[in-house]
RONU-273386 format. One line per 3 residues: number of its first residue (from 1); for each residue x, y, z of N, C-alpha, C. Coordinates in steps of 0.2 Angstrom, whole numbers, plus 5000, padded with zeros to 4 digits. Example, Ala and Ser with C-alpha at 12.3 -4.5 7.8 and 13.67 -1.06 7.14 Angstrom:
2
1	5066/4972/5039/5062/4978/5039/5066/4984/5039; 5064/4989/5035/5068/4995/5036/5064/5000/5039
***
This chain:
83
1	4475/5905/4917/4473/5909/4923/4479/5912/4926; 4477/5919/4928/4482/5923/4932/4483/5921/4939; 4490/5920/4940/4491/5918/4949/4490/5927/4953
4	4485/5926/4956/4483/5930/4961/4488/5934/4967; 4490/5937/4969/4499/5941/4973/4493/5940/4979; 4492/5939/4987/4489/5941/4993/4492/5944/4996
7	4492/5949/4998/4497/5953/5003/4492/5955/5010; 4495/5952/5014/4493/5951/5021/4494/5960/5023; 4489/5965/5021/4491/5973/5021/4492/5975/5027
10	4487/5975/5033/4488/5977/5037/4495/5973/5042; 4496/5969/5039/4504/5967/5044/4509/5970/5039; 4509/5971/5033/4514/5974/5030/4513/5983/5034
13	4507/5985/5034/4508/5992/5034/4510/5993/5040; 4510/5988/5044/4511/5990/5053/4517/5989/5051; 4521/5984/5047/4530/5982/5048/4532/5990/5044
16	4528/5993/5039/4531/5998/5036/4530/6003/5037; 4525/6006/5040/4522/6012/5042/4523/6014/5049; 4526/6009/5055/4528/6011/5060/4525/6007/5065
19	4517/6004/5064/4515/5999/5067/4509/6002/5071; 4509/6012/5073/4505/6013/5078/4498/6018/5072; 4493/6019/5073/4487/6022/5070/4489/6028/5073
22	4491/6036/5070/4488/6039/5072/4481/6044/5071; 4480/6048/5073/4473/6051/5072/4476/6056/5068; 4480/6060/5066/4483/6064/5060/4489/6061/5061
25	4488/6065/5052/4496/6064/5047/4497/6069/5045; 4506/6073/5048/4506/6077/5046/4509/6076/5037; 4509/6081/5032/4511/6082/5027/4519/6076/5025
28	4520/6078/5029/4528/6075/5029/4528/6067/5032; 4523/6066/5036/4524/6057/5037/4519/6055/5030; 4513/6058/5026/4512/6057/5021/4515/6056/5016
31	4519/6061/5016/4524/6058/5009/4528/6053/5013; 4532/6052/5016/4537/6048/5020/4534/6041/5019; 4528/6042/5020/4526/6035/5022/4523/6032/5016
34	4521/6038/5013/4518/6032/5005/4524/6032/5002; 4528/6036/5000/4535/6035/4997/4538/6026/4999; 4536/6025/5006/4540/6017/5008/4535/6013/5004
37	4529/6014/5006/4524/6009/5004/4525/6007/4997; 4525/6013/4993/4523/6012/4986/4529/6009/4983; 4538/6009/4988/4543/6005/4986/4542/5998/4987
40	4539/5997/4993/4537/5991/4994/4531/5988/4987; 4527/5992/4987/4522/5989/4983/4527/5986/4974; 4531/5992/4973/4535/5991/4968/4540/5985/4968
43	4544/5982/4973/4546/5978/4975/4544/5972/4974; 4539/5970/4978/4535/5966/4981/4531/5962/4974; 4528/5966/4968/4524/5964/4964/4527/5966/4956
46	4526/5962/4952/4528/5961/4947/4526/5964/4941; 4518/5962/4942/4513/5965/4939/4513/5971/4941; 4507/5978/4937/4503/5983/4940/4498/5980/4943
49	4497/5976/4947/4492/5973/4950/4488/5979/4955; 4480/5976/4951/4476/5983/4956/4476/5983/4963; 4475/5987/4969/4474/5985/4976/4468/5987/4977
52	4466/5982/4982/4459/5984/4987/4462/5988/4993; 4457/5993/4994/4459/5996/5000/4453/5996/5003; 4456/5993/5009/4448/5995/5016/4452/5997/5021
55	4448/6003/5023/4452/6007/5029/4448/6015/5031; 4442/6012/5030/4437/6016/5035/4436/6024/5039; 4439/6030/5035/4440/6035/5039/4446/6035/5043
58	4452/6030/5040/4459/6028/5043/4463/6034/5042; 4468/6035/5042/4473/6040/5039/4476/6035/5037; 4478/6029/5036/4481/6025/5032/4478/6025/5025
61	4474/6025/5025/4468/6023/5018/4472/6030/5015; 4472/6034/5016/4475/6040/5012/4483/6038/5009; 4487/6036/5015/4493/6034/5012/4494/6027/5007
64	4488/6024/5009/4489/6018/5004/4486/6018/4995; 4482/6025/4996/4480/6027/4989/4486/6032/4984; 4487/6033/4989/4494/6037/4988/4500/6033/4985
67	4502/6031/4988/4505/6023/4988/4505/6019/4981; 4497/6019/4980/4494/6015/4975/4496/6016/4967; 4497/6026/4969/4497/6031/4963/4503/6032/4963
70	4507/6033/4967/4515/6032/4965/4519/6027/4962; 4515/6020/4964/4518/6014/4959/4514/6012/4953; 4510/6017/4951/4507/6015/4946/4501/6012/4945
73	4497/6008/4952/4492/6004/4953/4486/6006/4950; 4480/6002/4949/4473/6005/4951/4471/6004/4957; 4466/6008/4959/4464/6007/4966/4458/6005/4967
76	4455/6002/4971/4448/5997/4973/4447/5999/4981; 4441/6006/4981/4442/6008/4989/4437/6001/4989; 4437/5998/4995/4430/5992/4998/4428/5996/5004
79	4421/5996/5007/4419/5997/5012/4417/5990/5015; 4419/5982/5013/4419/5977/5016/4426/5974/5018; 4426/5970/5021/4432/5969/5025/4435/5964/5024
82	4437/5960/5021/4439/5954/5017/4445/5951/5022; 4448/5953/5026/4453/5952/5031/4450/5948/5038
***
């Protein structure tokens, strides 16, 4: 059996994304910010382990799909909230 990675997302994405929601992302914090995530996710994880993403109409949900496809991941959008 595979040991399962949990990554606490929403306190990672606040320690790496700057901590504040905004309502737009310009062009430029999109790259910037999925660029970090996806070094983190690359870091952090061994495997290409898939991610779930929940994030509702968020502009992080875009950066973390982003994020997802820079490091190579699959992606699992959820509309339930496991958190």
């Amino acid at each position: 059996m595979q040991k399962s990675t949990q990554l606490a997302l929403p306190a990672i994405v606040k320690k790496i994304l700057g901590g504040y929601k905004p309502s737009t992302l310009t062009w430029q914090e999109l790259k910037e910010k999925s660029d970090k995530l996806a070094y983190y996710l690359n870091k952090s994880l061994t495997s290409k382990t898939p991610v779930i993403v929940y994030g509702h109409k968020d502009p992080y949900m875009l950066v973390c799909f982003l994020a997802c496809v820079k490091s190579g991941r699959h992606i699992a959008q959820s509309t339930y909230q496991f958190l």
